[in-house]
C-alpha positions in Angstrom: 0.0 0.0 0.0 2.2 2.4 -1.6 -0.3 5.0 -1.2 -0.6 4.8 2.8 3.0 6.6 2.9 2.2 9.5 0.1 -0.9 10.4 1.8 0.3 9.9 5.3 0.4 14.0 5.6 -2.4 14.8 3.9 -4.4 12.4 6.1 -2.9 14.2 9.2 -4.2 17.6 7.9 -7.7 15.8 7.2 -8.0 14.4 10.2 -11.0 14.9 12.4 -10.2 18.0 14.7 -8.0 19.4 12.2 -8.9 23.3 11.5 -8.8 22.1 7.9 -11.5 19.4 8.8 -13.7 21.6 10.9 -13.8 24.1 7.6 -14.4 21.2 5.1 -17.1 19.4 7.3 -18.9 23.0 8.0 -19.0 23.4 3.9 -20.4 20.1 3.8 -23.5 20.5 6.2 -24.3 23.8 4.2 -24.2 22.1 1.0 -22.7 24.7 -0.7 -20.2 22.4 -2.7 -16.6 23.4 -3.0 -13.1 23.2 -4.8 -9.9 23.2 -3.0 -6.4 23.3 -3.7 -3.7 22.9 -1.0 -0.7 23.9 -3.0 1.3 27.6 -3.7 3.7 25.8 -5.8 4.5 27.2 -9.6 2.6 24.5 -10.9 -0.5 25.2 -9.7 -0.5 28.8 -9.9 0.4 28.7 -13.9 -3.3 27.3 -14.0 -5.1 29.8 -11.7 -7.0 32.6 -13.2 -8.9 35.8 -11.9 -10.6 35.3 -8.4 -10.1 37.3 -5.6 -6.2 37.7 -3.8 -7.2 37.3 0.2 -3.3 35.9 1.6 -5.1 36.0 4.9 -4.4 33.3 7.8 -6.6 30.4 7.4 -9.5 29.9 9.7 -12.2 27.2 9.5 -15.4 30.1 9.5 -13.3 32.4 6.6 -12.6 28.7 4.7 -16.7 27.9 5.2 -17.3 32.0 4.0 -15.5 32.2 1.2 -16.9 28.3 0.1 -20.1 30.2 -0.3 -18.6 31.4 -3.8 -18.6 29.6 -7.1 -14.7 29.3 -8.0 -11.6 27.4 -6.4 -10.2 28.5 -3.0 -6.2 28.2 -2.8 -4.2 27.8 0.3 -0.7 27.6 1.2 1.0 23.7 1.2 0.8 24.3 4.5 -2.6 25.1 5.2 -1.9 28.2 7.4 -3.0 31.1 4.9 -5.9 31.3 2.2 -3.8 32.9 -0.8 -7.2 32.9 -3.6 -11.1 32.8 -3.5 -13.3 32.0 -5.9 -10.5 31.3 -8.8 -10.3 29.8 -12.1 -8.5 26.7 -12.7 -7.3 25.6 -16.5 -5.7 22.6 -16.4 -4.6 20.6 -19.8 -7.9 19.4 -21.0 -6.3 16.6 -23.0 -5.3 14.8 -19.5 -7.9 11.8 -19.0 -10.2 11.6 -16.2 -12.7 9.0 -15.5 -15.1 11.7 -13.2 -18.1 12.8 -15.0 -18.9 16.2 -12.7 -17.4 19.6 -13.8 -16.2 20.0 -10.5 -14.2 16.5 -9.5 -13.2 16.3 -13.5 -11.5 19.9 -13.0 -10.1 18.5 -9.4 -8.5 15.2 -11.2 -7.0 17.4 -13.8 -5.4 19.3 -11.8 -3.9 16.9 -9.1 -2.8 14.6 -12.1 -1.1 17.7 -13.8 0.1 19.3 -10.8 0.6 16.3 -8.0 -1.0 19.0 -5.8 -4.1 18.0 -3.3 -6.9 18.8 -4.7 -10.2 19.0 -2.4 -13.5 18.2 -4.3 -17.0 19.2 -2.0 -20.2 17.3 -3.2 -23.2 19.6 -3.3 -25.5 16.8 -4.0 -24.1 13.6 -2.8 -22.6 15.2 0.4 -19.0 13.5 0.4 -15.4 14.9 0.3 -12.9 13.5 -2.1 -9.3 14.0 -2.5 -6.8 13.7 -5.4 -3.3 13.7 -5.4 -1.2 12.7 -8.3 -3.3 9.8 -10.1 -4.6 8.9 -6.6 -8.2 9.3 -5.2 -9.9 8.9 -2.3 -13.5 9.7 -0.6 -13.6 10.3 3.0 -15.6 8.7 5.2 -17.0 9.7 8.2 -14.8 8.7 11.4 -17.9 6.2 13.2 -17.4 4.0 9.8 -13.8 4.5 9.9 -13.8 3.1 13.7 -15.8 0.4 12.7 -13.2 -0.9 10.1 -10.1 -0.1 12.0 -11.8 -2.8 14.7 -12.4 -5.1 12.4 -8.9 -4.9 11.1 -7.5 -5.0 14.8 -8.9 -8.4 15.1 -7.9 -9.5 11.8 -4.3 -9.0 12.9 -4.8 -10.3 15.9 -5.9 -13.3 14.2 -3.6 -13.7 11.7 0.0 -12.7 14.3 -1.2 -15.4 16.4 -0.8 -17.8 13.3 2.5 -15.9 12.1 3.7 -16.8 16.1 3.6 -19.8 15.6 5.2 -20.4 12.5 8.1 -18.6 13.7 8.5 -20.6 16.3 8.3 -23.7 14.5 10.9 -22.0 12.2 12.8 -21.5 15.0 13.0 -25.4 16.1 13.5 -26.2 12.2 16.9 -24.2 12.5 17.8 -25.6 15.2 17.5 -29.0 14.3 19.1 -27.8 10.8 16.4 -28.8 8.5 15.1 -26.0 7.3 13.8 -25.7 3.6 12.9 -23.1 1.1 9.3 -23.7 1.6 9.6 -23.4 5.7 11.1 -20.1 5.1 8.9 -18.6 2.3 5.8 -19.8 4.2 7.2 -17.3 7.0 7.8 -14.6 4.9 4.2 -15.1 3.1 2.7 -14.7 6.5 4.6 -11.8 7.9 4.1 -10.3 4.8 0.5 -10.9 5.2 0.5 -9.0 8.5 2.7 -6.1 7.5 -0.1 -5.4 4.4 -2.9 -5.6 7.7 -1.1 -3.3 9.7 -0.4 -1.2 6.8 -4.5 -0.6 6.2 -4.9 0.0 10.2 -2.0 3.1 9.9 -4.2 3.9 6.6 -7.3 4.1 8.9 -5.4 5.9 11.9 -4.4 8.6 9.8 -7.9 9.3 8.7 -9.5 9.1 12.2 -7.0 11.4 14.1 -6.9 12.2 18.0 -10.1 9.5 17.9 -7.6 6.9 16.5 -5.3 7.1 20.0 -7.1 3.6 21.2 -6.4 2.0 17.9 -2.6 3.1 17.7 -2.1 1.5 21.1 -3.3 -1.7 20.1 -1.6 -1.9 17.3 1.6 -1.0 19.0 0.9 -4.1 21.4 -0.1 -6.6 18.6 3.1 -5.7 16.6 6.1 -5.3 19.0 9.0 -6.9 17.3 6.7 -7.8 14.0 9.1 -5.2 11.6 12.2 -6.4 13.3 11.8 -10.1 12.9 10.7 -9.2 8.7 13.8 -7.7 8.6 16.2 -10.2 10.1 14.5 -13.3 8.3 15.5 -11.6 5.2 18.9 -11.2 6.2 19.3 -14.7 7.5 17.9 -16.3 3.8 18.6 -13.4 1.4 21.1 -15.5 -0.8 20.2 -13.1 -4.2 22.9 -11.5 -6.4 22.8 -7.8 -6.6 23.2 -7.0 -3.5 19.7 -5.7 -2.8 19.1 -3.8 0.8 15.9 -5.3 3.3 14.4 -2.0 2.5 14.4 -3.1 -1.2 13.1 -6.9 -0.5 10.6 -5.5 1.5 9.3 -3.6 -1.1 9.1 -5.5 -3.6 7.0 -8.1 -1.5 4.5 -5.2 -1.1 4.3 -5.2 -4.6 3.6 -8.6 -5.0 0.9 -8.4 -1.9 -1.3 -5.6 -4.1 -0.9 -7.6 -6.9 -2.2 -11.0 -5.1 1.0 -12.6 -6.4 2.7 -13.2 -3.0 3.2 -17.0 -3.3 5.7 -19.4 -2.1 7.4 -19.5 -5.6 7.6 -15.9 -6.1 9.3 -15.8 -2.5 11.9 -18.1 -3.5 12.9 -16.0 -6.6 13.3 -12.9 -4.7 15.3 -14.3 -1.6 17.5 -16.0 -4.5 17.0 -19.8 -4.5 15.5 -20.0 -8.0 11.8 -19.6 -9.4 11.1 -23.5 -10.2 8.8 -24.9 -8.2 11.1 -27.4 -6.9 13.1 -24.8 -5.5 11.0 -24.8 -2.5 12.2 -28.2 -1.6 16.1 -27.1 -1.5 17.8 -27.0 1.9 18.6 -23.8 3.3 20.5 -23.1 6.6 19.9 -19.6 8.2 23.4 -17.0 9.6 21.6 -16.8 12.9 20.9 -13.2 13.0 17.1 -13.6 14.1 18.3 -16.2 16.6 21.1 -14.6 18.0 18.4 -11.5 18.5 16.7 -13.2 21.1 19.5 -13.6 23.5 19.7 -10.7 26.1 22.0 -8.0 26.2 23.9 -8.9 22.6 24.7 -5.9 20.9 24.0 -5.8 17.3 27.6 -5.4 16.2 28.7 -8.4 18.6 25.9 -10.1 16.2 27.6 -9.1 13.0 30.7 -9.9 14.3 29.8 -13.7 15.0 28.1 -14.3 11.9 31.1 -12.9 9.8 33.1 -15.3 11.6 31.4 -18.8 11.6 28.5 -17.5 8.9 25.6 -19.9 9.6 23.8 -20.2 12.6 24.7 -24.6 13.1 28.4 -23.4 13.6 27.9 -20.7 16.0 25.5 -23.5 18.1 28.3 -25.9 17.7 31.1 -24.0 18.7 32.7 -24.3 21.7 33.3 -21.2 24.9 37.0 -20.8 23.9 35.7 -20.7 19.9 33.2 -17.7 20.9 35.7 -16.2 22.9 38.0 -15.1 20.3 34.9 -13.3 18.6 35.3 -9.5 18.5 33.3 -8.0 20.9 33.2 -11.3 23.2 34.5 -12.3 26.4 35.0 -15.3 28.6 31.7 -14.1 30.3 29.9 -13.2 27.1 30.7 -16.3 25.6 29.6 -18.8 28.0 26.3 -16.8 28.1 25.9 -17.1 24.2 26.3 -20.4 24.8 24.1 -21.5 27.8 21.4 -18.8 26.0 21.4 -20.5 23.1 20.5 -23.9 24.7 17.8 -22.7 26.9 15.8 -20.8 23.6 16.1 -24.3 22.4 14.6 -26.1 25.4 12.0 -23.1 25.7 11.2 -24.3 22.2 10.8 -27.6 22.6 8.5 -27.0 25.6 6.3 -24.4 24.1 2.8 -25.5 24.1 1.4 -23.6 20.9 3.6 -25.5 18.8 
């Protein structure tokens, strides 16, 4: 969800006790209709014609007055002054637009022309919609908003409880040294999965504002650790030439998720063990970075340093205290608790019930 990110701002502005909000919402109970452009950029103001000058500081009553009038009202990017009133905008009319009303056709234009936020006021149907760029969106009141940002909450909760358990069953796999492609893509698949949920709650917590507080925290508390354990999976399995950064991976696997293509043989081609379908049945042994994690007190460079110097997790396990201790960053005392750590996470493992 690409879009999330580009809109995270303009959300923010929109959000429901926003002076922007209060003016929008007031235009929209007088049914009066509107046009809006949040933008003083060049762009925008090659297309703006005639109207009135105001370049007066932005208040939600002189926003809900000067809506009153027929043309486009212009304010700053930052939405503290009102710069025009009841202006003319003349964007390219060759650029394509799917909107049938004079008013949300001229909006389109000009947010696909200018990538400036364009606010469009229904007089008849009583919505707001946004453009920005080639994007579009209708605002929705905040008690429908609620309702799906719930029903999203227990999604997740659902679906971490799952992704839990696979990682622990990963966990066990490594330790015993059998892990396959297909136990690790499954993983990814389902954190993936997650990340896209949490991704639509941060959409909806955006939109909802100060009323969104109860959401954020429990989405706080249902993903503690959720980003950190994507990121070090991929840097245990990433085998791909190039050289391509988490950050990239990641990505891309958001791609695949909005184009439903986030199988298990699309997984194995991007983490570089080949896009065959037996691929998934190659054995795979992890450097020990999400493992290692999990111990107490281990610095992240201490981390490095020990997969540099045995580079799969099975060797680190298997060395002896003397072997650790010649580790950068590692001591007698450090290494005997790497090594008594690591044997208790496997015990814990072994004993955990929701396996």
């Amino acid at each position: 969800m690409k879009e999330v990110d580009e809109f995270a701002k303009t959300w923010r502005m929109l959000a429901p006790g926003t002076p922007l909000r209060e003016g929008l919402d007031n235009i929209l109970r007088a049914k009066t209709g509107g046009l809006i452009v949040v933008s003083d950029s060049p762009q925008v103001m090659e297309i703006v014609e005639g109207g009135f000058i105001i370049d007066t500081e932005f208040t939600p009553a002189a926003l809900y007055e000067l809506g009153k009038m027929d043309g486009a009202i212009i304010l700053n990017s930052d939405v503290t002054r009102i710069l025009r009133a009841n202006a003319h905008l003349v964007p390219q009319a060759n650029i394509a637009s799917q909107e049938t009303g004079i008013r949300h056709r001229v909006a389109d234009r000009v947010a696909r022309q200018t990538g400036a936020l364009v606010i469009a006021i229904s007089q008849r149907r009583s919505i707001i919609t946004l453009y920005q760029g080639s994007h579009k969106f209708v605002v929705r009141e905040t008690p429908f908003i609620l309702s799906k940002a719930n029903q999203a909450i227990q999604t997740l909760d659902k679906y971490k409880y799952v992704l839990d358990k696979s990682l622990n069953k990963l966990s066990i796999l490594e330790f015993e040294d059998i892990v396959t492609v297909h136990d690790v893509a499954k993983v990814v698949q389902r954190l993936e999965m997650v990340l896209r949920v949490v991704r639509e709650i941060k959409h909806y917590i955006y939109q909802l504002g100060t009323e969104g507080r109860l959401i954020n925290l429990q989405l706080e508390e249902l993903t503690e650790g959720t980003w950190e354990a994507n990121d070090l999976l991929l840097k245990d399995y990433y085998v791909g030439e190039g050289e391509k950064s988490i950050e990239e991976i990641s990505s891309t696997l958001q791609q695949y998720a909005c184009e439903e293509k986030l199988d298990m043989v699309s997984i194995s081609r991007l983490l570089g063990y080949g896009g065959a379908l037996s691929s998934l049945d190659l054995p795979v042994t992890p450097r020990g970075y999400r493992m290692l994690n999990k111990l107490p007190r281990l610095p992240l460079q201490v981390i490095d340093n020990l997969v540099e110097r045995f580079g799969v997790l099975p060797k680190i396990i298997q060395a002896s205290v003397q072997e650790l201790d010649e580790v950068e960053g590692i001591g007698e005392v450090r290494a005997k608790t790497i090594k008594e750590g690591l044997q208790k996470l496997r015990e814990q493992l072994l004993l955990d019930p929701h396996i």
